[in-house]
Z-matrix of the N, CA and C atoms (Angstrom, degrees):
N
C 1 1.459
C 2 1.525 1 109.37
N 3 1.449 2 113.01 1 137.04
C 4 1.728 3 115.04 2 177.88
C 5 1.679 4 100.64 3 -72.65
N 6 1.186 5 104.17 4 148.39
C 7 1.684 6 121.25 5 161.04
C 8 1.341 7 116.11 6 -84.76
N 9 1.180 8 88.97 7 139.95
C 10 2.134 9 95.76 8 -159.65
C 11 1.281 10 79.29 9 -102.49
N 12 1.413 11 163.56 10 -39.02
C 13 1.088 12 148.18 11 -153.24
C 14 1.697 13 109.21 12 -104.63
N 15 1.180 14 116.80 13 121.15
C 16 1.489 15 122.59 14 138.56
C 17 1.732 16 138.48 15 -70.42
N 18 1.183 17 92.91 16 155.65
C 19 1.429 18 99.89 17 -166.23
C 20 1.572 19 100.99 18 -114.57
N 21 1.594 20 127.51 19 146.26
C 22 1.583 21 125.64 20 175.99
C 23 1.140 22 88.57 21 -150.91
N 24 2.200 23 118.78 22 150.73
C 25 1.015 24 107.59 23 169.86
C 26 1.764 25 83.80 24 -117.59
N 27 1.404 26 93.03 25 150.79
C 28 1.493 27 110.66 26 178.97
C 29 1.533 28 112.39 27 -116.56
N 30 1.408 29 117.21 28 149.69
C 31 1.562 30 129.59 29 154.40
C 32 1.291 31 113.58 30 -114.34
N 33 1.682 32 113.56 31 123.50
C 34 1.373 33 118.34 32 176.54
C 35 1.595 34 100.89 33 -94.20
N 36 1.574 35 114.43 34 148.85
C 37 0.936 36 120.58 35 158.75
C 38 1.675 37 118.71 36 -111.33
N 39 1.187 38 143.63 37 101.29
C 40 1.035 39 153.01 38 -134.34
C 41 2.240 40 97.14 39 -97.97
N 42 0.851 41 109.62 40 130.74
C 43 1.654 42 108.78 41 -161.17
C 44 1.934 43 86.28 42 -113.88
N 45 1.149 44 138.91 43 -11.73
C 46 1.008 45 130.90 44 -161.56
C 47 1.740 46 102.97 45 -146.01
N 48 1.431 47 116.65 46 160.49
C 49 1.517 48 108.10 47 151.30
C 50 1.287 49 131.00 48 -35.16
N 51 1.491 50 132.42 49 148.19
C 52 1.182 51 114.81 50 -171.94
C 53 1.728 52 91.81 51 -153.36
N 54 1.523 53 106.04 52 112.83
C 55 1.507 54 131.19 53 173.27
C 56 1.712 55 113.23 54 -64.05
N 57 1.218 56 129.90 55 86.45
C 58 1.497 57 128.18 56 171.35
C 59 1.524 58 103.26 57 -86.13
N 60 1.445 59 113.94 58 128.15
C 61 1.405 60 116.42 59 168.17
C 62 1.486 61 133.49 60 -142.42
N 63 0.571 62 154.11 61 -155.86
C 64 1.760 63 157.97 62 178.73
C 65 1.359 64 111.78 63 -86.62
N 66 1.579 65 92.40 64 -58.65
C 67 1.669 66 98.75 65 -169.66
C 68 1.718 67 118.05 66 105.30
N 69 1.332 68 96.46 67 -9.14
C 70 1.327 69 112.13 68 178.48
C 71 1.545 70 118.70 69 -82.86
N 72 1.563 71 108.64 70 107.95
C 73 1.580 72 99.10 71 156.34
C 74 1.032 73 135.44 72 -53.37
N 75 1.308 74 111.54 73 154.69
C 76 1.571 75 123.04 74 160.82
C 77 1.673 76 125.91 75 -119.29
N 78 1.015 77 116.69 76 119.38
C 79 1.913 78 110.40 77 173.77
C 80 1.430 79 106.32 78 -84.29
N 81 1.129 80 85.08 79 141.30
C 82 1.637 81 101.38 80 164.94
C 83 1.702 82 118.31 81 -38.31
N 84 1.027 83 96.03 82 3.85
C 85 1.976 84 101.33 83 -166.11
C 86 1.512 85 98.86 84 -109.44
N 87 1.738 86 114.84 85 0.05
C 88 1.235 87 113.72 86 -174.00
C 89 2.009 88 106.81 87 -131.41
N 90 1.106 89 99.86 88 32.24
C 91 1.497 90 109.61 89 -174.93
C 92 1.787 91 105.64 90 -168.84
N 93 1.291 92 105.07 91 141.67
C 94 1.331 93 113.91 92 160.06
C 95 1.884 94 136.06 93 -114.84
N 96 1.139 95 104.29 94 96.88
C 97 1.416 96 123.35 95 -174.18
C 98 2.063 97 108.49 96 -50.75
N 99 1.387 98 119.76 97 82.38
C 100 1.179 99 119.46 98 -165.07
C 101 2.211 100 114.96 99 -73.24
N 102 1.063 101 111.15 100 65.80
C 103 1.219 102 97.85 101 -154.83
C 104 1.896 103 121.41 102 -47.63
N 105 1.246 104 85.62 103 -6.54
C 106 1.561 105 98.85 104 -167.87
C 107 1.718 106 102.86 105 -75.33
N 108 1.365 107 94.75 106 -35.50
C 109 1.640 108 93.74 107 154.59
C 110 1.126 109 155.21 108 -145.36
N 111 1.064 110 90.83 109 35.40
C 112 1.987 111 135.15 110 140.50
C 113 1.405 112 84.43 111 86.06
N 114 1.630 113 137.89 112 63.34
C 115 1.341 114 164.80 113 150.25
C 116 1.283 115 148.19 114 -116.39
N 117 1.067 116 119.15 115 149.10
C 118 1.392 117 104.79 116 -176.84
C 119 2.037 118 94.83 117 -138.35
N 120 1.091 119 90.46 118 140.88
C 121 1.313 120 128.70 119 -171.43
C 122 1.145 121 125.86 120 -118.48
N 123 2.076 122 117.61 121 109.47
C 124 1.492 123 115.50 122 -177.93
C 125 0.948 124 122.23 123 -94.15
N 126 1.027 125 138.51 124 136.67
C 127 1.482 126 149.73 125 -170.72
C 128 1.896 127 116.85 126 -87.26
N 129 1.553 128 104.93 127 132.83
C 130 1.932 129 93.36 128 172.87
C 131 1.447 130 101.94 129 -73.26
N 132 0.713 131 149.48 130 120.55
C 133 1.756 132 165.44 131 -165.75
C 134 1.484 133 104.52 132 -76.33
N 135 1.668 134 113.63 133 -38.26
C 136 1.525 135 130.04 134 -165.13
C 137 2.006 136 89.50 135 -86.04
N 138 1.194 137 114.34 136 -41.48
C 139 1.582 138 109.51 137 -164.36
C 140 2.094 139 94.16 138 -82.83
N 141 0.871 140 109.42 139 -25.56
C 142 1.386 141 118.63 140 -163.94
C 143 1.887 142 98.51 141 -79.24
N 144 1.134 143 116.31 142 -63.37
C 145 1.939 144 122.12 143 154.90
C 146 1.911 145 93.36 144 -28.11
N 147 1.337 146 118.59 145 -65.86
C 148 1.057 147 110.40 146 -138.04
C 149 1.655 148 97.98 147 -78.84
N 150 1.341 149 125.49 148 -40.12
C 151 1.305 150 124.28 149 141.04
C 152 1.392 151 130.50 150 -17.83
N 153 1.269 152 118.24 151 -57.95
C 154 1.710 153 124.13 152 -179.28
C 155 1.216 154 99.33 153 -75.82
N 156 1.332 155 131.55 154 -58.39
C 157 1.629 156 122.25 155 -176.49
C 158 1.852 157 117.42 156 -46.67
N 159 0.878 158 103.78 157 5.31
C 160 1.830 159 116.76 158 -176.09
C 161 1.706 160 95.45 159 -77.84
N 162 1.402 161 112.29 160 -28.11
C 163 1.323 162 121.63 161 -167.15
C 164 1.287 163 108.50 162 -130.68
N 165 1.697 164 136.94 163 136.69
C 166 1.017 165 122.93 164 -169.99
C 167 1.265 166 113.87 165 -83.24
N 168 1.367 167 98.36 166 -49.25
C 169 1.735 168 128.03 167 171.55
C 170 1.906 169 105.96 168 -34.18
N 171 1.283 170 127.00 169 -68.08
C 172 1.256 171 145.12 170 -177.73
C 173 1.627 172 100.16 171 -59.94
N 174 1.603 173 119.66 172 -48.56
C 175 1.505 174 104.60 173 -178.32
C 176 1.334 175 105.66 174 -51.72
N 177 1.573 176 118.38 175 -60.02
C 178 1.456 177 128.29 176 -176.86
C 179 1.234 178 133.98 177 -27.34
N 180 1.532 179 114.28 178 -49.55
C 181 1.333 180 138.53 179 152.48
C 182 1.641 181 126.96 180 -54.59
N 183 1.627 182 118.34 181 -28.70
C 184 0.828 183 121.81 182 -154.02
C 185 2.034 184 90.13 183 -98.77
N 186 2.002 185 96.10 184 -39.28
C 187 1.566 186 94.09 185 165.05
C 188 1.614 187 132.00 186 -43.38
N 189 1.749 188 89.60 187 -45.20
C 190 1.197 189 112.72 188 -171.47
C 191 1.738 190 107.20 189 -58.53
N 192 1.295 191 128.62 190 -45.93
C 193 1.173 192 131.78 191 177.11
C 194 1.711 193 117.79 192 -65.08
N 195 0.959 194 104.43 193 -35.61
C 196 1.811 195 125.83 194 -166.81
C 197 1.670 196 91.22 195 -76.48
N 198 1.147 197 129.96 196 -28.90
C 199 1.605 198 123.87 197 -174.35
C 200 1.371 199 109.44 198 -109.70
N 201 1.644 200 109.25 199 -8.85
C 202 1.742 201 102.76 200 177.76
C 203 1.550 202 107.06 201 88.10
N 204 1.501 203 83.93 202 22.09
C 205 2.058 204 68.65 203 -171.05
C 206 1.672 205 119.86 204 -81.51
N 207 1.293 206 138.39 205 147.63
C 208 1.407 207 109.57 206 -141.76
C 209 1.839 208 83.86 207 -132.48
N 210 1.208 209 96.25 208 41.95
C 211 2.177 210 108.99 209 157.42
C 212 1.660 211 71.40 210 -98.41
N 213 1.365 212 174.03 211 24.82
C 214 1.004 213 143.55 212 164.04
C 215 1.919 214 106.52 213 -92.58
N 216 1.557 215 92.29 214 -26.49
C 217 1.523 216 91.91 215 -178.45
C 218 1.439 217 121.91 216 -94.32
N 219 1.329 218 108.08 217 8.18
C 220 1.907 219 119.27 218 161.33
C 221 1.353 220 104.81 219 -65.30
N 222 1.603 221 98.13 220 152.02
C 223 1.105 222 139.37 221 172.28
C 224 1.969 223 91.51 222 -60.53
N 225 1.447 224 114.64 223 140.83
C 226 1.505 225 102.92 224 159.94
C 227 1.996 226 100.88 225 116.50
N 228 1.634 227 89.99 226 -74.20
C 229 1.383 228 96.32 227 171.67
C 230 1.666 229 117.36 228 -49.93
N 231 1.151 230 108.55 229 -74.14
C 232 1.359 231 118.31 230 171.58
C 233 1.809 232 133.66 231 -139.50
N 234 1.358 233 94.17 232 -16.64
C 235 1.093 234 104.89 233 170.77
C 236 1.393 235 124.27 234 125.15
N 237 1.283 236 110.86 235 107.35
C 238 1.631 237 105.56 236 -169.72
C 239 1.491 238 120.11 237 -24.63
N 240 1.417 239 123.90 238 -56.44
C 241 1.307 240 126.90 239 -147.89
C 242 1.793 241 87.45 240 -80.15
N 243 0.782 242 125.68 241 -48.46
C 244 1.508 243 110.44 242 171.40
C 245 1.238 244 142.59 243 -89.63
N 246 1.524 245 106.25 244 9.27
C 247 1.166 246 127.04 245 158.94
C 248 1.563 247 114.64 246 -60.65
N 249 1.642 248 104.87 247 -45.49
C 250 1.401 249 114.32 248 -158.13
C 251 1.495 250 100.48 249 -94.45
N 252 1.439 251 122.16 250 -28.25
C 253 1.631 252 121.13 251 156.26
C 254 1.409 253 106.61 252 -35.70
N 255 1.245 254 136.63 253 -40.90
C 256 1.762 255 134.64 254 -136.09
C 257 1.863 256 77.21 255 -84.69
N 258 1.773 257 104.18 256 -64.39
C 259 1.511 258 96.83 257 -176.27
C 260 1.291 259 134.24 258 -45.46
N 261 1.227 260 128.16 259 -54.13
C 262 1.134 261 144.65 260 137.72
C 263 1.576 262 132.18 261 -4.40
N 264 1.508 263 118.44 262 -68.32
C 265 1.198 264 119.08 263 -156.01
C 266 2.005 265 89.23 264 -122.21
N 267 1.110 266 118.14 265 16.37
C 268 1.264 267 106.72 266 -165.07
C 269 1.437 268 151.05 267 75.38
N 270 1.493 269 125.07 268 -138.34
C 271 1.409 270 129.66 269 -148.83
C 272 1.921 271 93.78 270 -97.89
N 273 1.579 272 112.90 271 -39.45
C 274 1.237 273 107.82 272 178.03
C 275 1.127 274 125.76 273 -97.80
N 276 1.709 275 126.62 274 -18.17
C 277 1.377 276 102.15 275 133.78
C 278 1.291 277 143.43 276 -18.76
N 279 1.541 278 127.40 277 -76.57
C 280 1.208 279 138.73 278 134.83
C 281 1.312 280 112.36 279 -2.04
N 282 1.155 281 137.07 280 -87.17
C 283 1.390 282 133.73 281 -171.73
C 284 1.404 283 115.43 282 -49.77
N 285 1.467 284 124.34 283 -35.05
C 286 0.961 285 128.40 284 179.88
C 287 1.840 286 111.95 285 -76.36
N 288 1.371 287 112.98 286 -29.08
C 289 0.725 288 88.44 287 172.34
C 290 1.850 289 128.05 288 -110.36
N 291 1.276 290 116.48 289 19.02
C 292 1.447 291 119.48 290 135.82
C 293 1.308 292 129.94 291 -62.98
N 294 1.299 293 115.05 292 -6.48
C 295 1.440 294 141.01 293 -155.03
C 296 1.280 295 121.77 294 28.19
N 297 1.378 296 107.73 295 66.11
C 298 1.431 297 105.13 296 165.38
C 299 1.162 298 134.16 297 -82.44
N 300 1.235 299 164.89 298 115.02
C 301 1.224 300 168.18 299 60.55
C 302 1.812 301 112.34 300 116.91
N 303 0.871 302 130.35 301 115.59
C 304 1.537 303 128.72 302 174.72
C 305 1.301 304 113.76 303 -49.44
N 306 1.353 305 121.31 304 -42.40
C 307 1.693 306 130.15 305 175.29
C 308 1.324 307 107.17 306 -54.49
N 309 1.945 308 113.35 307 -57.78
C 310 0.965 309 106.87 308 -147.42
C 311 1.969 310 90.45 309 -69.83
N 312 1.523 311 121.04 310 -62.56
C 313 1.101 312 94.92 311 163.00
C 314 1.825 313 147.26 312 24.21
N 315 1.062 314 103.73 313 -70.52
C 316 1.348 315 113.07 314 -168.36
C 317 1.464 316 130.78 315 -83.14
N 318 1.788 317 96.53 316 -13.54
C 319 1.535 318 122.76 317 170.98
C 320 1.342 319 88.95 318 -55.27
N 321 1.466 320 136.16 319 -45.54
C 322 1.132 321 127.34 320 -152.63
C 323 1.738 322 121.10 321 -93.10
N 324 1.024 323 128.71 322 -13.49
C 325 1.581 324 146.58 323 152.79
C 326 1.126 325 93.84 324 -32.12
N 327 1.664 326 105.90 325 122.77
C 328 1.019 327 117.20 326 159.15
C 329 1.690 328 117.13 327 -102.98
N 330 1.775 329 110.61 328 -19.89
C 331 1.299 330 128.54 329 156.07
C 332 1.626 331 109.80 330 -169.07
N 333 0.885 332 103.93 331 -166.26
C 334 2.078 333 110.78 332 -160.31
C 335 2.039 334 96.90 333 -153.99
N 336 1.326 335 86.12 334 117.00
C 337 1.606 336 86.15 335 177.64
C 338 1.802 337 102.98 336 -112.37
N 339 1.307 338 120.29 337 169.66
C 340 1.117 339 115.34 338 174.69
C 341 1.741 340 118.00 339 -99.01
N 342 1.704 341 103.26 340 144.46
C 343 1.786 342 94.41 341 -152.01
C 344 1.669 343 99.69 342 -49.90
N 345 1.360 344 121.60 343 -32.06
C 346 1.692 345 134.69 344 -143.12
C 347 1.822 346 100.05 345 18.00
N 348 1.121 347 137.60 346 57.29
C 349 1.302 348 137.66 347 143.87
C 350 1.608 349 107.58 348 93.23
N 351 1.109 350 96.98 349 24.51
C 352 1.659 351 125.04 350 168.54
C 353 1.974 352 98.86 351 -50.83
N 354 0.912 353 113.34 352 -81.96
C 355 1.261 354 169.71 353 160.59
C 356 1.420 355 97.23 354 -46.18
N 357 1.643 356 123.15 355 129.11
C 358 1.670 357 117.14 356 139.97
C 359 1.101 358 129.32 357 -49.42
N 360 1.452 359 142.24 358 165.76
C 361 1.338 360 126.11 359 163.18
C 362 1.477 361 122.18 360 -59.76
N 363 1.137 362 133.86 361 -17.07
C 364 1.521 363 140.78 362 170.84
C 365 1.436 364 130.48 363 -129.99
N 366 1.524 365 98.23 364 6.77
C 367 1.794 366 104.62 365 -168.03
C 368 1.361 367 87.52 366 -123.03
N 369 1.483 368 97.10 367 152.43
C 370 1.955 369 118.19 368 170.93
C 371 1.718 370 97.86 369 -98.72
């Protein structure tokens, strides 16, 4: 049988920057935009689950955010006005407002890029 496919080896010479990537999104529900120091910070998602499940209460909340579920923005749970921050502004909203800890935080970085104007200076 003939081979329908050919083979070529090529050299690119690249005349400009050249962006290689995954292709993979990210939501805001999987990074924290630190404006305080003009960063943004990805989170292991798998160590961060495994973190919240330490607590039932905190997994719950943390489900509750991860699906959009919007008993997060009642009165009772935690409180409208920061309920609706979590949607809004994202993953560190949220953290902030379980109030977790800046340290503990950082266990979870998997790396920290700089915003360079990604980002407003104060808005997610």
């Amino acid at each position: 049988m003939e081979h329908i496919f050919e083979y070529y080896t090529l050299r690119l010479t690249t005349k400009s920057p050249v962006f290689v990537g995954s292709g993979q999104s990210i939501s805001k529900k999987e990074f924290c935009f630190v404006p305080q120091k003009d960063v943004i910070r990805f989170m292991d998602m798998e160590k961060l689950i495994e973190y919240f499940s330490q607590s039932d209460r905190e997994l719950e909340l943390f489900e509750k955010f991860m699906l959009n579920d919007l008993s997060l923005k009642k009165e009772g749970e935690l409180g409208t006005k920061y309920g609706e921050e979590c949607f809004v502004n994202g993953l560190n909203a949220f953290l902030n407002l379980i109030g977790m800890k800046v340290g503990d935080r950082k266990k979870f970085v998997i790396y920290e890029i700089a915003n360079d104007g990604m980002f407003g200076k104060y808005s997610v």
